[in-house]
Structure formats: structure tokens, C-alpha cells
N, C-alpha and C positions, 0 to 999 in steps of 0.2 A: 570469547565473551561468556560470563555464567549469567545466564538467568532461568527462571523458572524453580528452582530450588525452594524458595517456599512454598508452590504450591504442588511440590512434586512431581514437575514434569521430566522428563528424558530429554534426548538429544539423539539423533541417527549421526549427529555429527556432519551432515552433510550443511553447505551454506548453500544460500538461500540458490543460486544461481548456478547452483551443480545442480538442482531440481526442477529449474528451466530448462536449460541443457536438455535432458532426459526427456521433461514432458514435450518439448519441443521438437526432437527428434521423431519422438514417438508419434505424434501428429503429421508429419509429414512421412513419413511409412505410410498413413492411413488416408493421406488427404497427395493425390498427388498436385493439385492447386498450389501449395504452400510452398513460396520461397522465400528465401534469406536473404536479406541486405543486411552488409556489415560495415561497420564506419572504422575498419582496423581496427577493432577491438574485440576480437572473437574470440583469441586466450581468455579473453578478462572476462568475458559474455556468457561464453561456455557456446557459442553458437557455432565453433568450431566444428563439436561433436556431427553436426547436419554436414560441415563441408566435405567430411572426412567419410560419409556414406552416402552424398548427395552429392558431388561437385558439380554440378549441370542446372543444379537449383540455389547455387551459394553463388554471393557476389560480393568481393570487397572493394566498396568503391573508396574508398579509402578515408584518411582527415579530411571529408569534405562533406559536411553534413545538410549545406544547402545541394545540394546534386542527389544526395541520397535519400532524401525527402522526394523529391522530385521522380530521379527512377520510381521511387515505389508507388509514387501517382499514377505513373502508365501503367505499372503491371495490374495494378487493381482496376485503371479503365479496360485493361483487356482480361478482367476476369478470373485474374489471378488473388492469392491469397499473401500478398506480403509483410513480412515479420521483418522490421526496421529498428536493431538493437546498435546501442550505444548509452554512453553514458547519458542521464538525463542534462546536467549542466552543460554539457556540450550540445545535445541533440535541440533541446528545446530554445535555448537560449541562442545558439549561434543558426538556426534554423527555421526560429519562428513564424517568420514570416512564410515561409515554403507550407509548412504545418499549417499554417490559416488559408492559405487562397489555396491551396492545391488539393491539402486532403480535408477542411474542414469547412471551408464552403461549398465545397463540393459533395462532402460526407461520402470520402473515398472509403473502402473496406481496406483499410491498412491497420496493421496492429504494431505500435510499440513498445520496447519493453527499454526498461531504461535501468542498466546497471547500478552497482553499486549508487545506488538514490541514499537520500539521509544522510547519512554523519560514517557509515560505512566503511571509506575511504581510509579512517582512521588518521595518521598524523601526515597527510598528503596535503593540510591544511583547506582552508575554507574553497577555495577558487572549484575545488569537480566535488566538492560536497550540493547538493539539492535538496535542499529545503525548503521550494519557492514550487517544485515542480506542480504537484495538486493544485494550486493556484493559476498557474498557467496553464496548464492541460485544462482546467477547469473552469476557466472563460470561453472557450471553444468549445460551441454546441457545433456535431451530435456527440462528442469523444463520450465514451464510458472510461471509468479511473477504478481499477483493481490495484487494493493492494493486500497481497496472500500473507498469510501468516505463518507458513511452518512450508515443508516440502511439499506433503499432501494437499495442503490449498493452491501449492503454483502450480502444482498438476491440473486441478482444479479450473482454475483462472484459465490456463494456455487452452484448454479443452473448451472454455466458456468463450474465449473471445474469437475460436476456429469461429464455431457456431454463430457468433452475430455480425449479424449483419451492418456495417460500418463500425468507424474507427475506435479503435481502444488504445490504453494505454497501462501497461501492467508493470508494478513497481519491482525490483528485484536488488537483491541485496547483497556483497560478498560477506555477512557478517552469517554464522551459525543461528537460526534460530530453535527452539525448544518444541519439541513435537505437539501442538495440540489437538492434532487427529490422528486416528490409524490411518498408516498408508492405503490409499484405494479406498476409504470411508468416509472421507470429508462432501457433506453434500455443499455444492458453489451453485446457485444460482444466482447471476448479476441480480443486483438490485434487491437481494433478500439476504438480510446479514440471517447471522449464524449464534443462539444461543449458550453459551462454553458452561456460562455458570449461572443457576439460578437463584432469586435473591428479591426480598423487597422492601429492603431499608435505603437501599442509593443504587442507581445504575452505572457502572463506566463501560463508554462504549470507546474501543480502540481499535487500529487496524495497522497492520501489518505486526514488524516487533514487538509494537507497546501490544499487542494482545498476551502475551506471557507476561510482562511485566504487569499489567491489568489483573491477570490472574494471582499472582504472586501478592498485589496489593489486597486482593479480595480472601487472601487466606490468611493476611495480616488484621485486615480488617474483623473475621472471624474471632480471631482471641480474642478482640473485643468486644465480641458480640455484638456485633454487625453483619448482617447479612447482603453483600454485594451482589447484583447481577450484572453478568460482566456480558456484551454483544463484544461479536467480531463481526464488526462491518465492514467487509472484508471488499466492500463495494463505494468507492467517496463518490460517486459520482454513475448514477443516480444513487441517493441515497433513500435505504429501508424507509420510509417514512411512517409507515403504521408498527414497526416495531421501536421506532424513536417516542412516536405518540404513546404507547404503551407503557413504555420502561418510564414515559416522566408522569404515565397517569399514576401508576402499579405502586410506583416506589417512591414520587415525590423529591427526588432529585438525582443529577446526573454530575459527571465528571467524563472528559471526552482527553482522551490520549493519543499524543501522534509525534511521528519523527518530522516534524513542519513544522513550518512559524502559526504559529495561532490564527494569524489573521488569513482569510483568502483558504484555509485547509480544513479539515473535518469538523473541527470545532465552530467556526462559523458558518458549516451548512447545517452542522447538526442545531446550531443555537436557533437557527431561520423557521427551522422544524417547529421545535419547540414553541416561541412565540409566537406560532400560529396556530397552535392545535390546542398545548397544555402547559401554560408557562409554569414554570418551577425553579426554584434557585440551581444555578448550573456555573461548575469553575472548569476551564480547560487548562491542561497538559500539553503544551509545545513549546518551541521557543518566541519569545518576547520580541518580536522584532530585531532582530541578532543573528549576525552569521555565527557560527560554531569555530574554534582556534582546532589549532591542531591537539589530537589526543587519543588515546584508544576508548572505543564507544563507550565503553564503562565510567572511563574516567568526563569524558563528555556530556553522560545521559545524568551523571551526580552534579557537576559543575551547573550545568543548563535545568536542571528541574525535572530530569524524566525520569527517575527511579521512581519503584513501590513506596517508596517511603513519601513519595512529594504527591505520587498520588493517592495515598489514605490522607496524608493532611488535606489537601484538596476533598475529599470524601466528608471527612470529619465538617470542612467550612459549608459546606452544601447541605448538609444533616443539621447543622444548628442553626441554616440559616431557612430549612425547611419546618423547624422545630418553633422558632421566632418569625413565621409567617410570611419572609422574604417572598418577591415574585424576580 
């Protein structure tokens, strides 16, 4: 997948989930609490890399995501550190219920990381695409929802959710994404997004993917002369709230991007913001209530509305309707 080309970004070339992998392992070298649940999918995971220097601390409990929920309930009642990956559409959906009475009524310290999320999958069709997942994770208080933007923030994120205390859920991707931080420079603090680009004509704030694609829209938007600031909230859940209030005081409108359906995802936590702090005209980026057809992301992110291009028009609507006094 190419993105970030207009606003100059690189590529390490690595996807999003070879950079789990890594940080994951590396956390567990340092932490010896941290183990691994695997729902047979740890090729796909990369959570492999931990069975293959850890087997004493890896468990594949196999296609069976209500049990593997559940294991990872006891190991965090006995104080342990468990990492419970699998695909989101599988884990959340055929699991949920384990996920609310076990780890989130209880507000176990379990952390999920949920494979190729989004549209990812590429032409494996709609059925293990997740698009729904932020929504779900995100009825369930106490869950915190990471979703990293390049290599350097999943580093980031896995380092951020060792350290808290109760449940997380961090997105993870098999799609390449475009570098927007130096390795080992990325500061991640849950719940404080991350300024990329500054700007005070229109804010878009995105997270995960769509933060390159945000940036890319924001160096289109420049030929224009328009000046975008773009956040990477790199955290849906709790969300930055005094840098959402900011960016709609500073710049007087917003545009929110996200590999999610609109509704239940960034865009309507981030709108919640808004209407109660500093209302301003705001258009969001995601899918319309619509599962995604089979296709490679590029061709899926133009068909469905998530390229640069759909978010300067959305930029442009927000700007003249900040201009014509919209609330």
C-alpha cells in the first residue's frame, strides 16, 4: 500500500504487526509477568516471535475464543500480565460476552491486541474485516483503545498498556504503514494524543492508518493555502479532551478520520467533545454504515471515502461552513 508520498513520509517497510511482534517480545524479556494467549493465530500475530524464546510463557488455546478470554481472566486474577491476540472480528465478536463479565466487570489487567483490524485483510472479504471493533471495545468501561500509527507508536502503545493498570485493547494491522516518528522517539502517553502537524485554518484529527493519510491530506491542503493541523490520537478511548477542545477553539473546525464505521468510533467520541466544550462545524471520515467488499486497502480506502482526497473535500466543507457561521 503507498501512502504518505505527499507529505513525504518513508516507510521501514515493516507492517504494522512485525512491530508488535518486536515490541512484544521485548516487554516480556523485561517483564517476567507477561504472558501470551494465542487463538491459533500467531504466524498471523507475529506473537510467534515470544513462543519461540518464551515457550513456558506462550499458550495456544486454539479456535476457541470464548476459553481464551476466560484463561486470560485467571492469569490476571493471579497477577499475571496477559497478552490475548487474535483477530478482532473473531476475538470480540464471537467472545464478547467472556470480554464483559470476566475481564470488564471485573476490570481484569488483560491486554488485547487484535490483528489485522480495519479493512487490512485485503480481499479475504468483509466477514474478519473489523470495523465495528472501537465500538465494541468501547461500550466496555474500564477498556482503554490504542490505536498506533507507524512501528514506533506500537512500540509505544505495548510499553503503554505493560504499565496500566487494567484492560486494553491495542489495534494492529498486517498493512505497511508510513513512518511518522523516529524509531525509539515517539512520545505515547494514553489519553494525550500526539501533535504531527501544526496549523490553524482546520484541525483533522486521525488515528491509526488514516494519520499518514491525514498528513498527506494536510500537504494537499497547503497548495491551497490552507493551513491543517493534523493530531494523532493515537488513544480512542479515553480520548485527549483538552487537545480536541483546543484544536476546535484555535482553528474553528475539524475533520476526524478513521478505518471504522462513523458511528460508535472516533468521530463520534470526538463530536461528544466538541458539543460540549466548543462547538464548530465538524465532517468525519469513516465508513457510512457499510461493511467494506472484498479489495486491496487502496482500492477499498478510494471506493469507501478514506483517501486524502475525500479528506481535503471534507476540510474544504468544514472551512466554509466555519466561514458561513455553521455550529
Amino acid at each position: 500500500m503507498q501512502l504518505g508520498h505527499t507529505a513525504g513520509l518513508k516507510s521501514s517497510g515493516r507492517q504494522l504487526r512485525d512491530a508488535f511482534g518486536d515490541a512484544l517480545l521485548d516487554v516480556c524479556r523485561n517483564n517476567p509477568k507477561v504472558v501470551v494467549l494465542d487463538g491459533d493465530l500467531g504466524n498471523s500475530t507475529r506473537v510467534n516471535l515470544v513462543r519461540q524464546e518464551f515457550p513456558e510463557r506462550f499458550l495456544n488455546i486454539g479456535i476457541a475464543e470464548s476459553n481464551l478470554v476466560s484463561i486470560a481472566a485467571g492469569y490476571a486474577s493471579c497477577g499475571y500480565i496477559p497478552f490475548v491476540s487474535s483477530f478482532p472480528s473473531f476475538l470480540f465478536c464471537n467472545a464478547y460476552d467472556q470480554v464483559r463479565v470476566s475481564i470488564s466487570i471485573a476490570a481484569l489487567n488483560v491486554k488485547f491486541v487484535g490483528s489485522h483490524a480495519g479493512i487490512s485483510t485485503n480481499r479475504e472479504g468483509p466477514q474478519p474485516m473489523s470495523i465495528e471493533d472501537f465500538a465494541l471495545v468501547g461500550g466496555l468501561p474500564p477498556f482503554v483503545i490504542l490505536a498506533p500509527s507507524d512501528p514506533a507508536s506500537m512500540a509505544g502503545a505495548v510499553r503503554a498498556a505493560v504499565k496500566h493498570a487494567g484492560p486494553v485493547y491495542i489495534r494492529s494491522s498486517r498493512t505497511v504503514f508510513p513512518d511518522i516518528y523516529v524509531e525509539g522517539e515517539c512520545p505515547f502517553e494514553i489519553g494525550k494524543a500526539n501533535v504531527v502537524r501544526g496549523g490553524s485554518d482546520v484541525t483533522l484529527i486521525a488515528c491509526g492508518m488514516m494519520v499518514a493519510v491525514a498528513l498527506d491530506a494536510a500537504a494537499l491542503l497547503e497548495a491551497q493555502g490552507v493551513e491543517a493541523r493534523v493530531l494523532d490520537m493515537h488513544t480512542v478511548k479515553p480520548l485527549d479532551r483538552e487537545a480536541i477542545a483546543a484544536a476546535a477553539r484555535e482553528t474553528g473546525a475539524i475533520v476526524t478520520a478513521e478505518e471504522h464505521l462513523i458511528h460508535g468510533g472516533l468521530g463520534s467520541g470526538v463530536a461528544q467533545v466538541v458539543t460540549t466544550t466548543h462547538p464548530v462545524p465538524m465532517r468525519c471520515i469513516g465508513f457510512d454504515d457499510t461493511y467494506a467488499e472484498s479489495g486491496s486497502v487502496v482500492e477499498l480506502m478510494d471506493k469507501y471515502g478514506l483517501s486524502a482526497k475525500d479528506i481535503v473535500a471534507a476540510a474544504q466543507e468544514a472551512i466554509a461552513a466555519k466561514k458561513g457561521g455553521e455550529q
